[in-house]
N, C-alpha and C positions, 0 to 999 in steps of 0.2 A: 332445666329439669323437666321430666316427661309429666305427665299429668297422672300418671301410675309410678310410685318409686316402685327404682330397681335393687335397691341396697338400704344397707342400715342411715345411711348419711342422708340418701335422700328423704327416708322415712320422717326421720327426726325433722328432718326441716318442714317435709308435710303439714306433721304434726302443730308444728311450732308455730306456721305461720298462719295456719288456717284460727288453731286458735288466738292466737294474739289478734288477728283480722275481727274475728266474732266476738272476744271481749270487748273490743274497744265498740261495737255496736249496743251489746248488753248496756254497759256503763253508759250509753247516752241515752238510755230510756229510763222516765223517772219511774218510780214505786210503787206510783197508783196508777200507770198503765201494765206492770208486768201480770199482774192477773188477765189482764181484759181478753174474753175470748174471739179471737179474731185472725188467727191464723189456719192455715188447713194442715187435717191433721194426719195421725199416718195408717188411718182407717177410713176408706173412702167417706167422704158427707159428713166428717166430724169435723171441728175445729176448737182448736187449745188455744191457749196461752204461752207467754216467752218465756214464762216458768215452767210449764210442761215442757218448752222445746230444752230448756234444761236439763230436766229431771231425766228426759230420753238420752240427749249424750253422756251423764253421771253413769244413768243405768248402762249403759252399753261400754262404755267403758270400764265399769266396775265388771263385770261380766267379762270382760278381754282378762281381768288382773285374776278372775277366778279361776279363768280356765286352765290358765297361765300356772296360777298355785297346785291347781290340781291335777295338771299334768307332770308337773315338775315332782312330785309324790308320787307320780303315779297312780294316783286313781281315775278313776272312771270319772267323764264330764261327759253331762246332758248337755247335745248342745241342740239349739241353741241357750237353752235352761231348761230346767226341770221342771215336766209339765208343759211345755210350747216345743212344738214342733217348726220346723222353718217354715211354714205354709201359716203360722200365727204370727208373724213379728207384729203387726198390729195387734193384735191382745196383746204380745210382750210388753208396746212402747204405752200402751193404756195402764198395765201393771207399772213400769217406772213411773210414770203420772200419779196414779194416786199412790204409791211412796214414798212419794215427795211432795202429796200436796197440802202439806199442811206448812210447807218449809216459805220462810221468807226467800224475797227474793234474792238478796246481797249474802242469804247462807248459801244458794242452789248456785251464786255464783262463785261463793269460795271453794264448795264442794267441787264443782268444776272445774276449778284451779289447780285443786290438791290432786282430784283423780287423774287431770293431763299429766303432773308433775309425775305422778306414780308410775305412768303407764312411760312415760320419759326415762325415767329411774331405770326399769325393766329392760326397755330396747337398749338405754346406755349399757348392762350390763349382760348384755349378747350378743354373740360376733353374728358377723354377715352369714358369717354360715349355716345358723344357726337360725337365724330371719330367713334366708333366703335361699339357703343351699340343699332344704332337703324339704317333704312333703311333712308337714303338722295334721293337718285335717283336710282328710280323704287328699283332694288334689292340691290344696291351698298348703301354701309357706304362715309359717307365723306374721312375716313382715306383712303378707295379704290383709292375714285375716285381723290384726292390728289398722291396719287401713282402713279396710272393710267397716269398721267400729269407731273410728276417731276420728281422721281427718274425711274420709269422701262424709259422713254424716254432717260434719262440722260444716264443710260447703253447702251444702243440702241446705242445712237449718239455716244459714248463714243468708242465703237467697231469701229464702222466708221471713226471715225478723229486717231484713232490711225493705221488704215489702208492706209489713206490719208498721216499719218506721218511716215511710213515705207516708202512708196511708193516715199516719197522723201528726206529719204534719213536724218531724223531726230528724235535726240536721246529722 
């Protein structure tokens, strides 16, 4: 498999396995380290927590299932949201942060479970063509920009909470 899917099947499995990869890291960090601030964040000189890097894939992937609803209706979608322009994705991923920071850790992880499974739901019930056979947004395919939002992030973060998990000292 390429490192970019090219199809609905590759997608899915992107998906599938980058998460299944980052769960099973989340689950071996206990409770009273998922607050601790000591990751870098997505604002240059900032640094969150493993519960923010949560809250930033929930967010981004709830935002894939919105655009998703509100194209499929037909209406008009801010993207990248209403109110941020793509030159803010840090204030964006600052905004999913404090949305979720009042959330425990093992909720921001079920939250994350359920919005993978959703966004799984979705691609399962759209053909390749449909992913990948015509232009969504400006130049990008839906399967991109589903990419774009779940699995290349989930690598991303993925890197970082297993540096967060060396750094203290956890298998």
């Amino acid at each position: 498999m390429s490192s970019v899917p090219q199809n609905k099947s590759e997608l899915v499995d992107s998906i599938t396995l980058a998460f299944r990869k980052l769960s099973d890291d989340y689950r071996s960090i206990p409770d009273e380290l998922s607050k601790v601030i000591a990751i870098d964040g997505n604002v240059e000189g900032t640094t969150i927590s493993v519960c923010d890097t949560l809250a930033y894939l929930v967010g981004w992937g709830k935002l894939v299932l919105k655009w998703h609803s509100l194209k499929s209706q037909s209406q008009h979608v801010d993207f990248p949201e209403t109110n941020y322009k793509w030159n803010q994705l840090g204030l964006l991923a600052q905004s999913f942060q404090k949305e979720y920071q009042d959330w425990s850790f093992s909720s921001l992880q079920t939250e994350f479970k359920t919005t993978t499974q959703n966004i799984l739901l979705l691609v399962d019930s759209l053909d390749n063509e449909t992913l990948y056979g015509v232009s969504w947004y400006e130049k990008w395919t839906f399967g991109r920009m589903i990419q774009f939002n779940t699995s290349s992030p989930m690598k991303n973060v993925r890197t970082k909470v297993r540096r967060f998990k060396k750094a203290h000292g956890i298998n």
